[in-house]
C-alpha positions in Angstrom: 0.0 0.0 0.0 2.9 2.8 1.0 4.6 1.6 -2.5 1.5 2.3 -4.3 1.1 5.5 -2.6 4.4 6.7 -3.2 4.7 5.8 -6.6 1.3 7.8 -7.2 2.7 10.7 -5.1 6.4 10.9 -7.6 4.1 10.2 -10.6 1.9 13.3 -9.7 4.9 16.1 -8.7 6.7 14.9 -12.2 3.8 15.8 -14.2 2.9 19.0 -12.5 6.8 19.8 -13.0 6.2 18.8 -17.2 3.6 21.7 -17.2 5.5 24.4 -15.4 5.4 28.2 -16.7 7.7 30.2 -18.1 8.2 34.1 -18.9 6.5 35.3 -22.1 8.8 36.8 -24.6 9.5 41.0 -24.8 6.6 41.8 -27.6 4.3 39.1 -25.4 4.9 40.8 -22.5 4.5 44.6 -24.3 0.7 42.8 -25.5 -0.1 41.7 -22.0 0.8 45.2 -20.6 -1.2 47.4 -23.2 -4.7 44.7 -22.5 -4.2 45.6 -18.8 -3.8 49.0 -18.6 -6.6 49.4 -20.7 -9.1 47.4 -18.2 -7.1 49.8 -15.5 -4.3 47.6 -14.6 -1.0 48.1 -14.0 1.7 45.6 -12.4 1.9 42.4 -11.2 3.9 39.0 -12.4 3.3 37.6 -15.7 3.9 33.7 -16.7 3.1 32.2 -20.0 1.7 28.9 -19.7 3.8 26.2 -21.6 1.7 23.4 -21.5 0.1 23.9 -25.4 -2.6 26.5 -24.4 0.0 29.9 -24.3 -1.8 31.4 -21.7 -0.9 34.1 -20.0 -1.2 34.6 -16.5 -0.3 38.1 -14.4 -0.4 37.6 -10.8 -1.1 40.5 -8.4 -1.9 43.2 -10.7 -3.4 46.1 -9.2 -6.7 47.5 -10.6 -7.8 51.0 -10.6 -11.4 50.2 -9.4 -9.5 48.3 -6.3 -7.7 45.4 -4.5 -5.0 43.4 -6.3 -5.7 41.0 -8.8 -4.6 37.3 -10.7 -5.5 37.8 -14.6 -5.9 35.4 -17.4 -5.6 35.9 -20.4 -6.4 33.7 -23.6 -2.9 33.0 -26.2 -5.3 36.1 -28.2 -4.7 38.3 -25.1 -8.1 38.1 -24.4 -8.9 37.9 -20.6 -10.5 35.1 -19.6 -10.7 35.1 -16.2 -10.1 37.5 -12.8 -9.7 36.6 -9.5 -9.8 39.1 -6.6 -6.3 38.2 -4.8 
C-alpha cells in the first residue's frame, strides 16, 4: 500500500513539474501590458503557460477600481478570467 502510494505521489509532482510556466517573450509581455492598462491595470507578475494552451497569467496586478488582482488571459490576449487576490 505505501509503495502504491508513493509511486502515485512521484508520478503526480513529475507531471505537475512537465507543465511548469515560463516568462512570455519581450513583444508578449509589451501585448499583456497594453490589455491591462486598458481594463485599469497596471503591475503584477506575468507567466506564460507552456503546457500547449500559451496562456498568459499576471499575478497581483493592481486595478484602478481596487484590490490586487490574478488575470488570465487567452494565447489572443483576451482575458478570460479574474480573481480578486
Amino acid at each position: 500500500m505505501k509503495r502504491s502510494m508513493i509511486a502515485g505521489l512521484a508520478l503526480a509532482l513529475s507531471a505537475s513539474m512537465a507543465f511548469a510556466d515560463g516568462k512570455p517573450s519581450a513583444d508578449e509581455a509589451k501585448k499583456v501590458t497594453e490589455v491591462l492598462a486598458a481594463m485599469g491595470c497596471e503591475g503584477g507578475e506575468q507567466e506564460k503557460e507552456t503546457e500547449g494552451s500559451g496562456a498568459f497569467e499576471v499575478d497581483d496586478a493592481k486595478c484602478k477600481f481596487g484590490g490586487q488582482w490574478d488575470i488570465k488571459l487567452n494565447k489572443d490576449f483576451v482575458v478570460t478570467s479574474m480573481t480578486r487576490d
